[in-house]
N, CA, C and O atoms as a printed pandas DataFrame, in Angstrom:
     atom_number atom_name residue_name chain_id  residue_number  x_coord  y_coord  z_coord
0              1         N          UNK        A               1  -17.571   31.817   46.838
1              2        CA          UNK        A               1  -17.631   31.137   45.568
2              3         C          UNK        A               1  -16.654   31.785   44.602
3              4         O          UNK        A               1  -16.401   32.987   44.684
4              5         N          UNK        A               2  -16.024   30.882   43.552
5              6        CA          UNK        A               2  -14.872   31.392   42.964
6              7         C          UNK        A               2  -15.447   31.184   41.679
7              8         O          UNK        A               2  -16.027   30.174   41.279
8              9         N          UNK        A               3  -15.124   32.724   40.808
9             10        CA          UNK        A               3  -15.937   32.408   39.395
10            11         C          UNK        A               3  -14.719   32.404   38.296
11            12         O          UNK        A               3  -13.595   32.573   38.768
12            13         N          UNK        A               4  -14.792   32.288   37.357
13            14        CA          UNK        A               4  -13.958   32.292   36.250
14            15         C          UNK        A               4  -14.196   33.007   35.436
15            16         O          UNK        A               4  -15.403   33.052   35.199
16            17         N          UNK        A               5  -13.362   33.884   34.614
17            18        CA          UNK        A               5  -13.691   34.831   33.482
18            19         C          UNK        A               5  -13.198   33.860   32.156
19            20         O          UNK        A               5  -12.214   33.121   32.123
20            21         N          UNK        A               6  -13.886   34.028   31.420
21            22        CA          UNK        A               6  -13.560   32.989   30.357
22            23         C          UNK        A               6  -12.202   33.873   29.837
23            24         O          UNK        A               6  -12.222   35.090   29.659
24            25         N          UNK        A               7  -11.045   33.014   29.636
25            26        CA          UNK        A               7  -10.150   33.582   28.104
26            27         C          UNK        A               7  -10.237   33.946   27.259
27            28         O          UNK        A               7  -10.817   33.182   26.488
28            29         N          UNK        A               8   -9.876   35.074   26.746
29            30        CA          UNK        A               8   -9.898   35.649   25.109
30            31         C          UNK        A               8   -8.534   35.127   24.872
31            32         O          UNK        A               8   -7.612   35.257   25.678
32            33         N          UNK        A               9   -8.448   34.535   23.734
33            34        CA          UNK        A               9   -7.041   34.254   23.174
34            35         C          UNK        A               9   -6.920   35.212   22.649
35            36         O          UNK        A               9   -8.000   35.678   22.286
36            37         N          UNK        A              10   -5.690   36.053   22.292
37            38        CA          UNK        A              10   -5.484   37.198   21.620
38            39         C          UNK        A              10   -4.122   36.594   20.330
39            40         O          UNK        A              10   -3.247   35.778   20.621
40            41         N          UNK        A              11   -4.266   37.179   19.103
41            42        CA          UNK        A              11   -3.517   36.361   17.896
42            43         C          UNK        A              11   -3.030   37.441   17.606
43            44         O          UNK        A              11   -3.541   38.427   18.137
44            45         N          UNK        A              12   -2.152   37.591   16.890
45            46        CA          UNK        A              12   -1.287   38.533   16.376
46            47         C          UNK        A              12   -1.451   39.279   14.993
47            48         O          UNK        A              12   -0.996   40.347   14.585
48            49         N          UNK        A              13   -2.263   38.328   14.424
49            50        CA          UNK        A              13   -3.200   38.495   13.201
50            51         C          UNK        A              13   -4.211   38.199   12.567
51            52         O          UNK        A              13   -4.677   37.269   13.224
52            53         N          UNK        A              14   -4.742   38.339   11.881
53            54        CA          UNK        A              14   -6.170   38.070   11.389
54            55         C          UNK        A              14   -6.062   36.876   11.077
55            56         O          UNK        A              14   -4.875   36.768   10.771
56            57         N          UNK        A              15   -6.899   35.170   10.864
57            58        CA          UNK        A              15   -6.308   34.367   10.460
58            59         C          UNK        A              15   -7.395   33.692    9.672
59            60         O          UNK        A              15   -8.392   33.364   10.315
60            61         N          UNK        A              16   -7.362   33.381    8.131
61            62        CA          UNK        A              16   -8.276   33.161    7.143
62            63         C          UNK        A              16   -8.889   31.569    7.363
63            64         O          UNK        A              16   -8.028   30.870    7.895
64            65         N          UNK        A              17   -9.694   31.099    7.187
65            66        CA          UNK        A              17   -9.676   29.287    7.230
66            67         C          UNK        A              17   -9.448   28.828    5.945
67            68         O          UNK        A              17  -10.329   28.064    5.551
68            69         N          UNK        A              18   -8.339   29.099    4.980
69            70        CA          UNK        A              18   -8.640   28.935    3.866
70            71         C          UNK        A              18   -7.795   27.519    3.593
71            72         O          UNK        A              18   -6.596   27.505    3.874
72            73         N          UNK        A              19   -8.339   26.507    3.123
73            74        CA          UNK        A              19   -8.192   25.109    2.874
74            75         C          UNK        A              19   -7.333   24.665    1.881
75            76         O          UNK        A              19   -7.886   23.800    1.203
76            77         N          UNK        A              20   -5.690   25.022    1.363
77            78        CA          UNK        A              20   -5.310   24.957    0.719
78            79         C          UNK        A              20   -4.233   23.733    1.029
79            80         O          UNK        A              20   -3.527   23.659    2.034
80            81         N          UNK        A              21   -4.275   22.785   -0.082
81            82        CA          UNK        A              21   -3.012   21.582   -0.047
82            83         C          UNK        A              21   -1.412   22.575    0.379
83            84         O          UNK        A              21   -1.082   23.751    0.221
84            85         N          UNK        A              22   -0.853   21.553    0.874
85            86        CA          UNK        A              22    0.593   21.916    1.378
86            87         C          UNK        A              22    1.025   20.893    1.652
87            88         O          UNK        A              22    0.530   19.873    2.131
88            89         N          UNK        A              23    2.490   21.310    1.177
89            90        CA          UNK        A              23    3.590   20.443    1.435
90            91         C          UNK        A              23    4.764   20.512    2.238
91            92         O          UNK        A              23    5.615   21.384    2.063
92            93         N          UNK        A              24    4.849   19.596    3.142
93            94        CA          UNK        A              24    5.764   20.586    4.414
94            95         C          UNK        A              24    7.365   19.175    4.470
95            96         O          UNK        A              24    7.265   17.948    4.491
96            97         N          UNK        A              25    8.699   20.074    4.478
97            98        CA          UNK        A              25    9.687   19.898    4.743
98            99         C          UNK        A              25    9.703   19.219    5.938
99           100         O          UNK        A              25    8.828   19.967    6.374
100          101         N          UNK        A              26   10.014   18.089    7.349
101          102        CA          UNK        A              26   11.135   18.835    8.214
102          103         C          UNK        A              26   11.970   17.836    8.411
103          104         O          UNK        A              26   11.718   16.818    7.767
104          105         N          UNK        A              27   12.859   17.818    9.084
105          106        CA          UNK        A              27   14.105   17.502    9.050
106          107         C          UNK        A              27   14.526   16.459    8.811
107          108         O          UNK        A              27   15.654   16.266    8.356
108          109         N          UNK        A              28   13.478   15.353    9.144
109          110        CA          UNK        A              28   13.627   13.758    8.946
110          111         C          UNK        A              28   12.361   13.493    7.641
111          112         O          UNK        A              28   12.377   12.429    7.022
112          113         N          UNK        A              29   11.678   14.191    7.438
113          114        CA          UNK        A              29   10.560   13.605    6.340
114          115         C          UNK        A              29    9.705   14.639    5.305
115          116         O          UNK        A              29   10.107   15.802    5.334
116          117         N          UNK        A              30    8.841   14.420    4.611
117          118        CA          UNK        A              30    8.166   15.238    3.649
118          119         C          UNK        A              30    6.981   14.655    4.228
119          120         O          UNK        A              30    7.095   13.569    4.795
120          121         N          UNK        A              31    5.463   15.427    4.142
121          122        CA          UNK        A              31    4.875   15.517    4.351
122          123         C          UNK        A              31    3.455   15.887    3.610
123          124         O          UNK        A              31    3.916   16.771    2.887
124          125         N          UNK        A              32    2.418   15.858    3.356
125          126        CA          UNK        A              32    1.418   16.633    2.543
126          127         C          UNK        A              32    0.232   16.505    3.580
127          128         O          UNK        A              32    0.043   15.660    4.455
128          129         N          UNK        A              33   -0.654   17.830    3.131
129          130        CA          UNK        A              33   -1.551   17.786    4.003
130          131         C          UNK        A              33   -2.857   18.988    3.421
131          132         O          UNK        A              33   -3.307   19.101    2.281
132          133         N          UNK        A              34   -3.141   19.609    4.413
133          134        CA          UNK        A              34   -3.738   21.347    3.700
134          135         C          UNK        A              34   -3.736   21.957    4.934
135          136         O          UNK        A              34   -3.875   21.418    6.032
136          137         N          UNK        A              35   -3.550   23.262    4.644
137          138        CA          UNK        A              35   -4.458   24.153    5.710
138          139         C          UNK        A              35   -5.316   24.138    6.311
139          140         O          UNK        A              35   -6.242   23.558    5.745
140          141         N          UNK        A              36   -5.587   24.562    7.421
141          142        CA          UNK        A              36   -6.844   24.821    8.177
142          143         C          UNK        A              36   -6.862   26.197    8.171
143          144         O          UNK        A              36   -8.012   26.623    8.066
144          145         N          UNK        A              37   -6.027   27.044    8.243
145          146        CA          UNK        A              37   -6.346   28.378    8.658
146          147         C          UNK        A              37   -4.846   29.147    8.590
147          148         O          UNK        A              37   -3.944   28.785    9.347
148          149         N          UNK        A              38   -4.665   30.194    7.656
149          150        CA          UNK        A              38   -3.698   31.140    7.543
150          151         C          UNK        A              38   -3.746   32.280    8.134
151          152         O          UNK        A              38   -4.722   33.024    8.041
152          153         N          UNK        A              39   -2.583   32.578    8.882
153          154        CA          UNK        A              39   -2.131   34.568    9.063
154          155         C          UNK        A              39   -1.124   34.720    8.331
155          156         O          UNK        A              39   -0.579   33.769    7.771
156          157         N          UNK        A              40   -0.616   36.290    8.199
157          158        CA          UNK        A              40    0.580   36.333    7.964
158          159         C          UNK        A              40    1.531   35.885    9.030
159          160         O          UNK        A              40    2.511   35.251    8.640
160          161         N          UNK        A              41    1.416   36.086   10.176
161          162        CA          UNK        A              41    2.274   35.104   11.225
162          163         C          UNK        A              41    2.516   34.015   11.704
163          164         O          UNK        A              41    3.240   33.734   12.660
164          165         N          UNK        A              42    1.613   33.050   10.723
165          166        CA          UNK        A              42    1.664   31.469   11.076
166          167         C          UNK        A              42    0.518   30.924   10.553
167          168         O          UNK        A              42   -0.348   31.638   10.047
168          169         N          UNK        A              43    0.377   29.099   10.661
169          170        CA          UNK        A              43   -0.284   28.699   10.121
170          171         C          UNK        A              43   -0.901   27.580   10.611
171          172         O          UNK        A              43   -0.171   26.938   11.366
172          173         N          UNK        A              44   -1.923   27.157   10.450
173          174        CA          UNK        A              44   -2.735   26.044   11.157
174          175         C          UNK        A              44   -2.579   24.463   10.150
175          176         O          UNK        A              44   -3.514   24.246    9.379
176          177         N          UNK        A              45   -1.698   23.678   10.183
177          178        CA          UNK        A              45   -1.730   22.707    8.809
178          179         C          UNK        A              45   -2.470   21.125    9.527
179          180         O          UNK        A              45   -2.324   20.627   10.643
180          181         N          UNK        A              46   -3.171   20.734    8.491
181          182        CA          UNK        A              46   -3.750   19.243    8.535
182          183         C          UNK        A              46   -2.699   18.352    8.094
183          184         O          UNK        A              46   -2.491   18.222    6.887
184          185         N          UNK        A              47   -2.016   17.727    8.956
185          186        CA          UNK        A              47   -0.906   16.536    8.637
186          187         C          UNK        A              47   -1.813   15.435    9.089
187          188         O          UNK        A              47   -2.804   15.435    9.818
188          189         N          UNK        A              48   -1.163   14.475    8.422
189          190        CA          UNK        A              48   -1.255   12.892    9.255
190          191         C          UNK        A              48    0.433   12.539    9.723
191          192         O          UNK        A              48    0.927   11.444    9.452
192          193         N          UNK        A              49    1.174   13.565   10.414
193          194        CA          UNK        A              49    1.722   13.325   11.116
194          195         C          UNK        A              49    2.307   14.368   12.426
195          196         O          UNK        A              49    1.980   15.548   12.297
196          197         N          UNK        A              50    2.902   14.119   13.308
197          198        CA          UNK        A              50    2.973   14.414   14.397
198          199         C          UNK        A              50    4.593   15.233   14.755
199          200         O          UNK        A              50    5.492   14.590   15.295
200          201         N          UNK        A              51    4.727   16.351   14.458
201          202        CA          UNK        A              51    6.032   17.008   14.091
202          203         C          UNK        A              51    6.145   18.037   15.717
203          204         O          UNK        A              51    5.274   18.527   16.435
204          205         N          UNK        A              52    7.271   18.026   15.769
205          206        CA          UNK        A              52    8.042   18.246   17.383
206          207         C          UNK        A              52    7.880   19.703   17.479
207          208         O          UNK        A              52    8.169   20.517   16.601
208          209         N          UNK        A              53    7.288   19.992   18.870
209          210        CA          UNK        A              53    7.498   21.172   18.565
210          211         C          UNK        A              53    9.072   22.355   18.936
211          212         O          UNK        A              53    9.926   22.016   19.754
212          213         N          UNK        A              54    9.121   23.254   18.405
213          214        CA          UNK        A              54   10.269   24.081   18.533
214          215         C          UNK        A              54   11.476   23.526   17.177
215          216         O          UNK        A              54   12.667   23.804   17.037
216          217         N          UNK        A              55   10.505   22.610   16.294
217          218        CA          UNK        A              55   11.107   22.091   15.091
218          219         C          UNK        A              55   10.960   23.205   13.808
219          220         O          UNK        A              55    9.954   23.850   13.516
220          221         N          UNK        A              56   12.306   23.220   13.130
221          222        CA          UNK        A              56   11.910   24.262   12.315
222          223         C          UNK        A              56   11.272   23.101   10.895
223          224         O          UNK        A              56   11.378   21.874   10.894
224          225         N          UNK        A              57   10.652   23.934    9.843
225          226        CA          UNK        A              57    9.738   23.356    9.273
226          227         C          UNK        A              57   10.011   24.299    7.985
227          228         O          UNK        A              57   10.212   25.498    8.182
228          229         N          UNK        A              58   10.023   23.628    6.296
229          230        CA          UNK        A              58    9.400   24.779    5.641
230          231         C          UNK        A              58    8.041   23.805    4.580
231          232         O          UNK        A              58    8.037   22.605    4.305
232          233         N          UNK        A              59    7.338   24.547    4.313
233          234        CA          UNK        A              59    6.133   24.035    3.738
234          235         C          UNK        A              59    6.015   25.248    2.454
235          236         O          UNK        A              59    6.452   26.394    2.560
236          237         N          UNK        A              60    5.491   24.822    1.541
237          238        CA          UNK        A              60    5.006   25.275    0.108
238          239         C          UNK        A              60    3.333   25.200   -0.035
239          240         O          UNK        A              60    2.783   24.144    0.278
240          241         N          UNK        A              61    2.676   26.130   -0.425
241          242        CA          UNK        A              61    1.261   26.042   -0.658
242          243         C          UNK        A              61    1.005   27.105   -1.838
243          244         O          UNK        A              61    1.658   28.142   -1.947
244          245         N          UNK        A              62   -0.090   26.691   -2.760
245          246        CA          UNK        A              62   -0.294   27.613   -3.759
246          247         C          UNK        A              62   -1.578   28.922   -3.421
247          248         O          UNK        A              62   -2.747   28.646   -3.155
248          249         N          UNK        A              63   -1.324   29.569   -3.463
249          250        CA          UNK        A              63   -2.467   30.257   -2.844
250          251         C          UNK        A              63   -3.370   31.138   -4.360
251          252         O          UNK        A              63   -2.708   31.825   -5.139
252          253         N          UNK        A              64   -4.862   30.950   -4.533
253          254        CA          UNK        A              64   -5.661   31.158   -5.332
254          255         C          UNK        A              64   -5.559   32.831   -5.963
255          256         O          UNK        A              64   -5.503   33.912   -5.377
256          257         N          UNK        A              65   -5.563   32.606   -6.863
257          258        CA          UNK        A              65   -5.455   34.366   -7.844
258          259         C          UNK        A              65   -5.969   34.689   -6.865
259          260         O          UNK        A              65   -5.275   34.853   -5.862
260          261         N          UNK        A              66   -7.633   34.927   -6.817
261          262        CA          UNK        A              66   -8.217   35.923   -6.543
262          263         C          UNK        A              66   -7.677   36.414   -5.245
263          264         O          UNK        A              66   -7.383   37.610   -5.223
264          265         N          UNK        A              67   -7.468   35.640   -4.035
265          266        CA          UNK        A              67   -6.861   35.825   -2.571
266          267         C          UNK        A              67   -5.939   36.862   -3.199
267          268         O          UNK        A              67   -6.106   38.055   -2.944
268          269         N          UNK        A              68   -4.933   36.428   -4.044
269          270        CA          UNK        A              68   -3.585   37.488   -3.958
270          271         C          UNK        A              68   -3.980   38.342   -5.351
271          272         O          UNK        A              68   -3.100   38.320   -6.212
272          273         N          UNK        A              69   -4.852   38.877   -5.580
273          274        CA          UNK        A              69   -5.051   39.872   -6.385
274          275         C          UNK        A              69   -4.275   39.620   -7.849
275          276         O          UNK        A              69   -3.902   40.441   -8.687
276          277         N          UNK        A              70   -4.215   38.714   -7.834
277          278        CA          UNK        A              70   -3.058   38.320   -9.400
278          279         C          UNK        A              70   -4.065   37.468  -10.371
279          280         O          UNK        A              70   -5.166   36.941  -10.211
280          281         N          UNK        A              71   -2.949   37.621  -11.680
281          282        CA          UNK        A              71   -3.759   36.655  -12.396
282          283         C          UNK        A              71   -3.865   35.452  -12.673
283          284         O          UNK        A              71   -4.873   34.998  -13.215
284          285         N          UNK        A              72   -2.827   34.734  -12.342
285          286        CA          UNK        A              72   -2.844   33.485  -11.961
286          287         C          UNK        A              72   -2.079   33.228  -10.170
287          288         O          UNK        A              72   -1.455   33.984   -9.425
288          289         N          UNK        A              73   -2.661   31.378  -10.020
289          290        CA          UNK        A              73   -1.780   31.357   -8.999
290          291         C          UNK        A              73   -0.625   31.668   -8.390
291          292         O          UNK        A              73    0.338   31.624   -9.156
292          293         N          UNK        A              74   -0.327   32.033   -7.037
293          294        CA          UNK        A              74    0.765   32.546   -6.355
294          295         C          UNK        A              74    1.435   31.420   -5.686
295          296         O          UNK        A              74    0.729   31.024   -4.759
296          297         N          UNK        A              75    2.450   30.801   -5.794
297          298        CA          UNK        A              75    3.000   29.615   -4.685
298          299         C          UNK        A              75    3.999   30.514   -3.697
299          300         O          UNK        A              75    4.884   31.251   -4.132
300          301         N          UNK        A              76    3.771   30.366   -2.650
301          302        CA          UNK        A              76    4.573   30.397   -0.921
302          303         C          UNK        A              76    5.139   29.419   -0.802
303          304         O          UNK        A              76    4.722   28.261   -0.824
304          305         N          UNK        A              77    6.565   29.990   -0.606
305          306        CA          UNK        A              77    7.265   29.333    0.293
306          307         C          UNK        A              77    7.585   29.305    1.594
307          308         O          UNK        A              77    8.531   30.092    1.552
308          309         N          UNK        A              78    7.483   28.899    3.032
309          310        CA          UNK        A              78    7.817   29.680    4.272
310          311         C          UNK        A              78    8.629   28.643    5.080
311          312         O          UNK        A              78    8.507   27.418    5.068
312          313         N          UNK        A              79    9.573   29.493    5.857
313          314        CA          UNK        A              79   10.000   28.822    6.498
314          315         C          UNK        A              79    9.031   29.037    8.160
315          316         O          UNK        A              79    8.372   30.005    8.541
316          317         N          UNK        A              80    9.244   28.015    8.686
317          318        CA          UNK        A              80    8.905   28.618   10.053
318          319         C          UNK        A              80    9.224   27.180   11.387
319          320         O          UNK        A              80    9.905   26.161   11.507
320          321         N          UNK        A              81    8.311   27.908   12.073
321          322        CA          UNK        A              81    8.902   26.993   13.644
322          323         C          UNK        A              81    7.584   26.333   14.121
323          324         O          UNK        A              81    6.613   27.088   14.187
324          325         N          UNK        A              82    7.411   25.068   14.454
325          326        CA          UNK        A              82    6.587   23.961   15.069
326          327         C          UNK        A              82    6.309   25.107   16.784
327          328         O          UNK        A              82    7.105   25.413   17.672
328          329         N          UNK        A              83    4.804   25.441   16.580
329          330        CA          UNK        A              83    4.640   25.813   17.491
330          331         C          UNK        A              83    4.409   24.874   18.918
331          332         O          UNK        A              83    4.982   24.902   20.007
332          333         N          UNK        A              84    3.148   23.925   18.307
333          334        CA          UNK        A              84    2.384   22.938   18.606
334          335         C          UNK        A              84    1.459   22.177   18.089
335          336         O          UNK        A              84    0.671   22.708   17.306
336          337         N          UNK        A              85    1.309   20.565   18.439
337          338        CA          UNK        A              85    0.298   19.762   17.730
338          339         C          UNK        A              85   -0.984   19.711   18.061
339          340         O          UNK        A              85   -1.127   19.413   19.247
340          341         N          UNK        A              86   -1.999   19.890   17.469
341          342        CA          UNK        A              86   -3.654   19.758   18.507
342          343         C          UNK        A              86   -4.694   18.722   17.674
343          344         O          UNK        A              86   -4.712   18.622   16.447
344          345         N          UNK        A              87   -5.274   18.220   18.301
345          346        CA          UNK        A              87   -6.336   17.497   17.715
346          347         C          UNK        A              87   -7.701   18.630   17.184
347          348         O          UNK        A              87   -8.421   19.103   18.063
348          349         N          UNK        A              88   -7.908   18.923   15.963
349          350        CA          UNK        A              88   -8.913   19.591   15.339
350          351         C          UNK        A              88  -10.270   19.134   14.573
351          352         O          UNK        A              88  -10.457   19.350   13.375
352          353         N          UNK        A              89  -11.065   18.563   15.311
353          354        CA          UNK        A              89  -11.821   18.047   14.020
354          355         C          UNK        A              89  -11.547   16.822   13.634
355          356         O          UNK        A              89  -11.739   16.392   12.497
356          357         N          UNK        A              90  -10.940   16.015   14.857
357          358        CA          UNK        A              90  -10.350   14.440   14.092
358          359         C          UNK        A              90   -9.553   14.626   13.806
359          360         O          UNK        A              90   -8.838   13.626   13.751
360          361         N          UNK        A              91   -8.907   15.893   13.382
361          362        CA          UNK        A              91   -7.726   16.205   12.573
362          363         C          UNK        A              91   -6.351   16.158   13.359
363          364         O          UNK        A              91   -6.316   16.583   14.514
364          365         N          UNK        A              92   -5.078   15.581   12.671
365          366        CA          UNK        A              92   -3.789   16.166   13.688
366          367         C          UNK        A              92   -2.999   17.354   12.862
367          368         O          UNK        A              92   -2.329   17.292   11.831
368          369         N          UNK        A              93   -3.321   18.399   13.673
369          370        CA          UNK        A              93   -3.087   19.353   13.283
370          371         C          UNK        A              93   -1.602   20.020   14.089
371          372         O          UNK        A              93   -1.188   19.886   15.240
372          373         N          UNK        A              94   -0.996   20.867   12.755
373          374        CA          UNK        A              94    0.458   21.235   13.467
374          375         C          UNK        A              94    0.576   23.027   13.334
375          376         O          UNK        A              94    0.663   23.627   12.262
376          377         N          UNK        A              95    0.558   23.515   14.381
377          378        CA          UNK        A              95    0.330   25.140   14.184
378          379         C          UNK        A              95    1.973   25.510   14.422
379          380         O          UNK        A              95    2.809   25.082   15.218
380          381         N          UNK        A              96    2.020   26.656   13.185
381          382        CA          UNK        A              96    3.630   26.738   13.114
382          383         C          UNK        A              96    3.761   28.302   12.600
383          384         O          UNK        A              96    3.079   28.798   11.702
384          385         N          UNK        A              97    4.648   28.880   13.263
385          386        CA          UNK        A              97    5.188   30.423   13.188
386          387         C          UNK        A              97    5.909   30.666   11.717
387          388         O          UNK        A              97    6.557   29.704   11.306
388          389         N          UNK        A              98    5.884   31.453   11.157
389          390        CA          UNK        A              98    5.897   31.881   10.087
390          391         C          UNK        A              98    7.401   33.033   10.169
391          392         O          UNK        A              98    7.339   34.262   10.189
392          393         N          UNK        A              99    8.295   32.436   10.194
393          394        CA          UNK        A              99    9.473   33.313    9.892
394          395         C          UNK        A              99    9.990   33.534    9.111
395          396         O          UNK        A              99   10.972   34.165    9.500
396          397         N          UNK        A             100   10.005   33.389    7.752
397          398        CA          UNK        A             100   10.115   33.734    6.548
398          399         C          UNK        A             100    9.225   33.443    5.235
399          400         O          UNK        A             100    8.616   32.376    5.157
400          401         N          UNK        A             101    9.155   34.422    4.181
401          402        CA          UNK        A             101    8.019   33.686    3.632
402          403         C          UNK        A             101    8.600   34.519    1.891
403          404         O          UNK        A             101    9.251   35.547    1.708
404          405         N          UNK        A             102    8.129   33.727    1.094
405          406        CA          UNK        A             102    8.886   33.973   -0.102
406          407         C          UNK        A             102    7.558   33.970   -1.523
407          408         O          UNK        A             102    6.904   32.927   -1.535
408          409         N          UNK        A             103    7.234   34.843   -2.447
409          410        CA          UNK        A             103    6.395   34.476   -3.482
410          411         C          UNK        A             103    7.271   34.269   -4.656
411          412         O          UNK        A             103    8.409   34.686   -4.874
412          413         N          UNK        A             104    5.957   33.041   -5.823
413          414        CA          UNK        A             104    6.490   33.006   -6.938
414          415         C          UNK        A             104    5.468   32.677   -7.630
415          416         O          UNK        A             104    4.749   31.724   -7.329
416          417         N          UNK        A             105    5.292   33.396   -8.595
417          418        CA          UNK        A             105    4.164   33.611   -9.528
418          419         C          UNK        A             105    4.569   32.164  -10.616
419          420         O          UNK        A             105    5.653   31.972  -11.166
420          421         N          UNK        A             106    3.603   31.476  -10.676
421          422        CA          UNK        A             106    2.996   30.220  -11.542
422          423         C          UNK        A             106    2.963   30.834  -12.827
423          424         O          UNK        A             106    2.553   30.205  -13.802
C-alpha cells in the first residue's frame, strides 16, 4: 500500500490577509480589485480579470496608518511579476512577486 505525506507549502514570508483596494497596471489594461493577502515578497490580488502569467504588472494600494506605524496613510507602489491565476473563494485571483516596491506618505 502506497501512502502519501501531505505537502507543506513553504513561503518565503509571512503573509497578512489584509483586504486592501488596489489598482493594478499591465500592459494592455488597468484594473481594480483588493487584496487577499500580503508579504513583503508578493501578493495575493482579487481581480475580475485574468492576467498572464510571467507578465510583469505594477499595482498601487494604500496601506492603513496603524499597519505602517505612521500617522496617516502609506500608498505602495510595486512593481512585480504574474506568478499565477487561482480560483479563491469564487474569487479570480492573481498571485504576483514583488520586485520592487516604493512608499509615499498621503
Amino acid at each position: 500500500m502506497i501512502t502519501s505525506t501531505p505537502v507543506t507549502e513553504l513561503r518565503s514570508a509571512v503573509r497578512f490577509p489584509l483586504h486592501l483596494p488596489v489598482s493594478v497596471r499591465s500592459a494592455d489594461a488597468e484594473h481594480t480589485g483588493e487584496t487577499a493577502d500580503i508579504s513583503a515578497a508578493g501578493a495575493l490580488l482579487a481581480l475580475n480579470a485574468e492576467l498572464t502569467p510571467g507578465s510583469t504588472i505594477e499595482f498601487t494600494l494604500k496601506m492603513p496608518a496603524e499597519v505602517m506605524g505612521e500617522a496617516g496613510k502609506v500608498q505602495v507602489r510595486c512593481v512585480g511579476r504574474v506568478v499565477r491565476t487561482i480560483e479563491d473563494h469564487g474569487r479570480r485571483c492573481t498571485a504576483a512577486i514583488i520586485d520592487e516596491y516604493h512608499f509615499e506618505k498621503l
